[in-house]
ChimeraX commands (.cxc) that place a marker at each C-alpha (Angstrom):
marker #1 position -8.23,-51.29,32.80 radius 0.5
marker #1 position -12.06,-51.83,33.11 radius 0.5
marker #1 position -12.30,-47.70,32.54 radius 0.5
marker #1 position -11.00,-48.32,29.02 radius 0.5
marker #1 position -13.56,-50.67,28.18 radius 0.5
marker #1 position -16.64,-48.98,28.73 radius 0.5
marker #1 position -15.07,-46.19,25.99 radius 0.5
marker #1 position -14.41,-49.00,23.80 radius 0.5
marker #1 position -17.76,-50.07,24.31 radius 0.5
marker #1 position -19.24,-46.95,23.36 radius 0.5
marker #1 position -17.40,-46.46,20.34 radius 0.5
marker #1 position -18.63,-49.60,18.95 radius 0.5
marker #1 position -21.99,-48.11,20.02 radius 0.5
marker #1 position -21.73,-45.28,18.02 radius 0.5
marker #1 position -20.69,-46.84,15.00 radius 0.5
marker #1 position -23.30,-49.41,15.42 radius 0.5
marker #1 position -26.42,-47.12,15.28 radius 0.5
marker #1 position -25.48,-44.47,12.01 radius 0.5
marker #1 position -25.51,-47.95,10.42 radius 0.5
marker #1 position -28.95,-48.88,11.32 radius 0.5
marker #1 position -30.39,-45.01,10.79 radius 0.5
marker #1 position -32.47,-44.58,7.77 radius 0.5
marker #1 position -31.34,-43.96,4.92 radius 0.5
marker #1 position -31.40,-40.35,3.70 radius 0.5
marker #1 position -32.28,-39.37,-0.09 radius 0.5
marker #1 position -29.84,-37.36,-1.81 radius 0.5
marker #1 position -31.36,-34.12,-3.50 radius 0.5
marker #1 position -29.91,-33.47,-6.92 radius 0.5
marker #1 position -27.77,-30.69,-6.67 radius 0.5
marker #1 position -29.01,-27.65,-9.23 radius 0.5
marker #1 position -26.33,-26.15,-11.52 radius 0.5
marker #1 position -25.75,-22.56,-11.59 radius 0.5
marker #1 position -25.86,-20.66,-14.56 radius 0.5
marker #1 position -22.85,-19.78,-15.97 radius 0.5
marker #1 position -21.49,-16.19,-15.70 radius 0.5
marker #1 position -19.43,-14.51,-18.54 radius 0.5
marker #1 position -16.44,-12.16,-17.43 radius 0.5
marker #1 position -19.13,-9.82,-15.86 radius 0.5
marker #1 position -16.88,-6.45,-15.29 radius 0.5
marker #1 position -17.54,-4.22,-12.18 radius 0.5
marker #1 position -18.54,-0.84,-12.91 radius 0.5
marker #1 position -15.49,1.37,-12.54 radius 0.5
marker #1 position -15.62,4.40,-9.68 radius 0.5
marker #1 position -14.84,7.31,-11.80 radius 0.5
marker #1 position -13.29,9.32,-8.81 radius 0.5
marker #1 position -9.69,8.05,-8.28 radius 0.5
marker #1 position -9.11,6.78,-4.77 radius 0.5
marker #1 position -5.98,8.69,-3.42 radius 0.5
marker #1 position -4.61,6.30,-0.37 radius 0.5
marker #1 position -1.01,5.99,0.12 radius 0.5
marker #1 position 0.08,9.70,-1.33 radius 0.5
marker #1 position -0.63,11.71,1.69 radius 0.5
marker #1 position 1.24,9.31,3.83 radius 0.5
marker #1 position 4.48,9.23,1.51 radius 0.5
marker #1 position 4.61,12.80,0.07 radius 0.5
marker #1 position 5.08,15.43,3.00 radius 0.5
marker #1 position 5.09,18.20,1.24 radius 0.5
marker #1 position 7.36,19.70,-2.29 radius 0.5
marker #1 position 10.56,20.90,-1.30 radius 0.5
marker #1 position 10.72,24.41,-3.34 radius 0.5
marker #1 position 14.48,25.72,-3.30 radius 0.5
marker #1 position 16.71,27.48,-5.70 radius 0.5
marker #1 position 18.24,24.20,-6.95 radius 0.5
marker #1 position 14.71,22.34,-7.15 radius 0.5
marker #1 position 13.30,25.30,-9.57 radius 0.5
marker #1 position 15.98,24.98,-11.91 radius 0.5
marker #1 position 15.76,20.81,-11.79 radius 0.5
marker #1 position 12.12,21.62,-12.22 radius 0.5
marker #1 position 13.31,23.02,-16.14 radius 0.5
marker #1 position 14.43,19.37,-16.47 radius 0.5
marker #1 position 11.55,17.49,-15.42 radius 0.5
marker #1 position 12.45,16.83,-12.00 radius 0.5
marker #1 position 10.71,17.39,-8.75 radius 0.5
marker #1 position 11.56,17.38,-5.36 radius 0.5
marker #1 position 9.67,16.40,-2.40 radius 0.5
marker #1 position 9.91,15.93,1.01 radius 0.5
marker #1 position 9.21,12.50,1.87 radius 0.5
marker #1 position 8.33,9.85,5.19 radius 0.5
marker #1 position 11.32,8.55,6.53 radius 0.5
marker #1 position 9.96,5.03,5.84 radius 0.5
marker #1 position 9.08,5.41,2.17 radius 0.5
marker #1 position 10.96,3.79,-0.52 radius 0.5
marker #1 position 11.22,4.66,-4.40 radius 0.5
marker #1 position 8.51,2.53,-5.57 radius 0.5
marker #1 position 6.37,3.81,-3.12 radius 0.5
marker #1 position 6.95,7.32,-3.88 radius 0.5
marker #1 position 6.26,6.94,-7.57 radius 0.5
marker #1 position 3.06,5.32,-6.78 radius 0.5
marker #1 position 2.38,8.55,-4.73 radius 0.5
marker #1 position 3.44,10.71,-7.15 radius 0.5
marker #1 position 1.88,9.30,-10.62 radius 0.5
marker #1 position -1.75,8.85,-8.11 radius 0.5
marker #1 position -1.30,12.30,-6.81 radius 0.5
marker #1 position -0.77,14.10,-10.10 radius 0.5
marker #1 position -1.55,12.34,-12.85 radius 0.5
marker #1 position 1.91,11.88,-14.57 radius 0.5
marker #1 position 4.04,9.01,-15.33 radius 0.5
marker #1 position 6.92,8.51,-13.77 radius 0.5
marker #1 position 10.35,7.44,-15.36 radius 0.5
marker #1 position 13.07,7.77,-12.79 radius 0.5
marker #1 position 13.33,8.77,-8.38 radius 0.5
marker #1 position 16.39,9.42,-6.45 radius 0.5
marker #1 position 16.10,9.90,-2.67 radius 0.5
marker #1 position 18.32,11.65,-0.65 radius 0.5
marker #1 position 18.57,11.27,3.41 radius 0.5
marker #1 position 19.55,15.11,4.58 radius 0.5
marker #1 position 20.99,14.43,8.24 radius 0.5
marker #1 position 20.17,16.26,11.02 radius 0.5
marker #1 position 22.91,19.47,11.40 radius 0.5
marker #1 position 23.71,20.48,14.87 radius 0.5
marker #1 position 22.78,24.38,15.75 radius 0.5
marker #1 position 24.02,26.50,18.23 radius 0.5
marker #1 position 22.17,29.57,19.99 radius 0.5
marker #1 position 24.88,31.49,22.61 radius 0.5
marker #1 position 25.36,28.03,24.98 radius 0.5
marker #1 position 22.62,25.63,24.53 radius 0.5
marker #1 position 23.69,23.25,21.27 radius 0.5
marker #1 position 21.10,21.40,19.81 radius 0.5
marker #1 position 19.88,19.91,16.16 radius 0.5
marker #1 position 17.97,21.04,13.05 radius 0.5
marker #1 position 15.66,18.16,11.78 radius 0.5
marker #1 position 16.77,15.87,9.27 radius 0.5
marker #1 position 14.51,14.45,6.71 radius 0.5
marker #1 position 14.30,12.31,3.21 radius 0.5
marker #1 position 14.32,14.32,-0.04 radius 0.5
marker #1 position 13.19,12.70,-3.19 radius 0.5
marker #1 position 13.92,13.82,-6.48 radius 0.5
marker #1 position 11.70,12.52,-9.45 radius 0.5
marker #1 position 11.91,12.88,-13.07 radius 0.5
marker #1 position 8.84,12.70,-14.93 radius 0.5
marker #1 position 7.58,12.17,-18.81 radius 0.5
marker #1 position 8.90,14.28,-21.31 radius 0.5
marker #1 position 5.78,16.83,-21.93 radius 0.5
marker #1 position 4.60,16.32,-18.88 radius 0.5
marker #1 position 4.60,18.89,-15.80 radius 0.5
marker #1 position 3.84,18.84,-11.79 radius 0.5
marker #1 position 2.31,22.36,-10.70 radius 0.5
marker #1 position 3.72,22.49,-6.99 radius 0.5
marker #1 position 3.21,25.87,-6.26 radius 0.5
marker #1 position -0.31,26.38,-7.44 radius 0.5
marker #1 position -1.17,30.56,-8.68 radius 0.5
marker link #1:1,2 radius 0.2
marker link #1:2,3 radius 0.2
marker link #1:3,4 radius 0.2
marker link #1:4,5 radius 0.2
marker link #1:5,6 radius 0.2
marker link #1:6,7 radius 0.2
marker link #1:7,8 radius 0.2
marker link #1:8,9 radius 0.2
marker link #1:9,10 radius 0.2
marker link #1:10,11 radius 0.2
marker link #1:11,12 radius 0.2
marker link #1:12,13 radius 0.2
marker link #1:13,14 radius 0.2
marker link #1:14,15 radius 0.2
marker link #1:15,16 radius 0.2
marker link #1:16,17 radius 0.2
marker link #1:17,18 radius 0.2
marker link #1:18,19 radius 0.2
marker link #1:19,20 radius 0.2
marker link #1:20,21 radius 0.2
marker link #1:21,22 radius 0.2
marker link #1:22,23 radius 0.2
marker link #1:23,24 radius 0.2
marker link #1:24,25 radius 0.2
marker link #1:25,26 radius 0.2
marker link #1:26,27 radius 0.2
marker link #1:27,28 radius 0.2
marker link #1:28,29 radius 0.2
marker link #1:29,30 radius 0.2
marker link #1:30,31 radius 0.2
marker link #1:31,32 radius 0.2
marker link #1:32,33 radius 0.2
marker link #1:33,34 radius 0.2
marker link #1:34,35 radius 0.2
marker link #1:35,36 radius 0.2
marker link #1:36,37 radius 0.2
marker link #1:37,38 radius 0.2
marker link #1:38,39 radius 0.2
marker link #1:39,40 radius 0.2
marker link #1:40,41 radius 0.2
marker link #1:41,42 radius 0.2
marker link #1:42,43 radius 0.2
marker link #1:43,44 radius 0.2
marker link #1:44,45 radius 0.2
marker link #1:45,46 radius 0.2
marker link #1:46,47 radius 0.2
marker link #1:47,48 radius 0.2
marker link #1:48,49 radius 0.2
marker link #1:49,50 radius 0.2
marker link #1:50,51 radius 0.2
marker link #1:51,52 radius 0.2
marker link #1:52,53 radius 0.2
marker link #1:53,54 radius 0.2
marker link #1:54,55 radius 0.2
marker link #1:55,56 radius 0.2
marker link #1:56,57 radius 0.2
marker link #1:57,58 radius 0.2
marker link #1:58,59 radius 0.2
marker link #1:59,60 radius 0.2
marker link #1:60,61 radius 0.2
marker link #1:61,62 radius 0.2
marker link #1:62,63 radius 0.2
marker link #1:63,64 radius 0.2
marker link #1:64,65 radius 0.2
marker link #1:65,66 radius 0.2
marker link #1:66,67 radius 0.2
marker link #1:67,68 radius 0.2
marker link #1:68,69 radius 0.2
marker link #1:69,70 radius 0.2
marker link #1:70,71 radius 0.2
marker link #1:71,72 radius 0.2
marker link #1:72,73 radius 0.2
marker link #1:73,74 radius 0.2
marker link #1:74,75 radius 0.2
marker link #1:75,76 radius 0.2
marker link #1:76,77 radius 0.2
marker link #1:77,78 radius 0.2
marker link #1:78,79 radius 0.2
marker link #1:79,80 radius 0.2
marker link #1:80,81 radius 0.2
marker link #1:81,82 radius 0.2
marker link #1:82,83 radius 0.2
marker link #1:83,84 radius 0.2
marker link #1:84,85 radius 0.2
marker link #1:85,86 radius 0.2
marker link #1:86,87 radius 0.2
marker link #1:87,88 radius 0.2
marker link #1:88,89 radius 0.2
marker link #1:89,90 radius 0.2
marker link #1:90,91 radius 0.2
marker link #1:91,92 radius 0.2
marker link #1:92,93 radius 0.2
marker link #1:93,94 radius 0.2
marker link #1:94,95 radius 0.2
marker link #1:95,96 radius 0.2
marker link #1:96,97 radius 0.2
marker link #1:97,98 radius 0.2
marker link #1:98,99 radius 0.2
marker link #1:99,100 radius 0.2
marker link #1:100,101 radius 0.2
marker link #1:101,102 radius 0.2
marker link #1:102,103 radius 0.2
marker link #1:103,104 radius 0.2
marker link #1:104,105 radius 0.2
marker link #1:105,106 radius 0.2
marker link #1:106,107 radius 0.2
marker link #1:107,108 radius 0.2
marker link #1:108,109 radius 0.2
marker link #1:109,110 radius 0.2
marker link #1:110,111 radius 0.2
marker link #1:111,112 radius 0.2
marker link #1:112,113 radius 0.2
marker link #1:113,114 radius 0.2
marker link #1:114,115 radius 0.2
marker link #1:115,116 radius 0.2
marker link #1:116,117 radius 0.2
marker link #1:117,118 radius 0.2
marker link #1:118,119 radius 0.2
marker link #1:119,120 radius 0.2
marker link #1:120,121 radius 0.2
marker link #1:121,122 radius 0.2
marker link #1:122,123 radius 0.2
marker link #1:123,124 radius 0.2
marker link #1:124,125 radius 0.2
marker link #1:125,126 radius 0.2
marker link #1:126,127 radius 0.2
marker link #1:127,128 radius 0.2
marker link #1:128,129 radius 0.2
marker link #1:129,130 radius 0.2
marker link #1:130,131 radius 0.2
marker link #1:131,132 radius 0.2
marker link #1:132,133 radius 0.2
marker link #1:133,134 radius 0.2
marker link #1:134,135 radius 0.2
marker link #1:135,136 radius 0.2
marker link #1:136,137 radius 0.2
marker link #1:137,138 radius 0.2
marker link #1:138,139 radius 0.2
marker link #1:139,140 radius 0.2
marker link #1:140,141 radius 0.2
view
């Protein structure tokens, strides 16, 4: 039990000298000045980050031109994505506002050449209705 003492003792040590040290003057401590809602300058291009990982590419068919009359697009989307994060992609991407998405998961269909059987991919589809007065040019001229 002797080891114990000797940490004991130096312990007390310790404490003993900080005591006895000189005493150290405290500097006063400066104020800043005060800043007043001091706004960052805004980047004027628009940072496009999420679309191009969301948006595959717009799914042009028949049935998507004519939705297209009534403000709604189609796109094929990531597997992963969900609606909010397509209508982020979309209003960043183009511009628009966007009032309502539906998505769609297309399953795979299974194909047949002579023996061999195998699948056609599936994917997501999104369909998204935009502002009245507003339009999405996905085929550019």
């Amino acid at each position: 039990m002797a080891l114990f003492d000797i940490f004991k003792n130096r312990r007390k040590e310790k404490e003993i000298i900080p005591a006895k040290a000189k005493k150290v003057e405290k500097k006063p401590v400066e104020q800043k000045p005060e800043v007043k809602n001091v706004k960052k300058p805004v980047a004027k291009k628009r940072e496009i980050k999420m679309a191009f990982k969301v948006l595959e590419s717009p799914h042009v068919t028949e049935k998507a031109s004519e939705l297209a009359e009534k403000n709604k697009y189609s796109f094929k989307v990531s597997k992963r994505s969900n609606k909010t994060e397509v209508k982020k992609a979309v209003e960043e991407l183009y511009g628009v506002s966007v009032v309502n998405v539906a998505i769609i998961n297309i399953h795979r269909k299974k194909k047949r050449v002579g023996r061999t059987t195998g699948f056609k991919n599936g994917y997501k589809k999104a369909i998204v209705e935009i502002k009245k007065g507003q339009s999405i040019e996905v085929m550019p001229r």
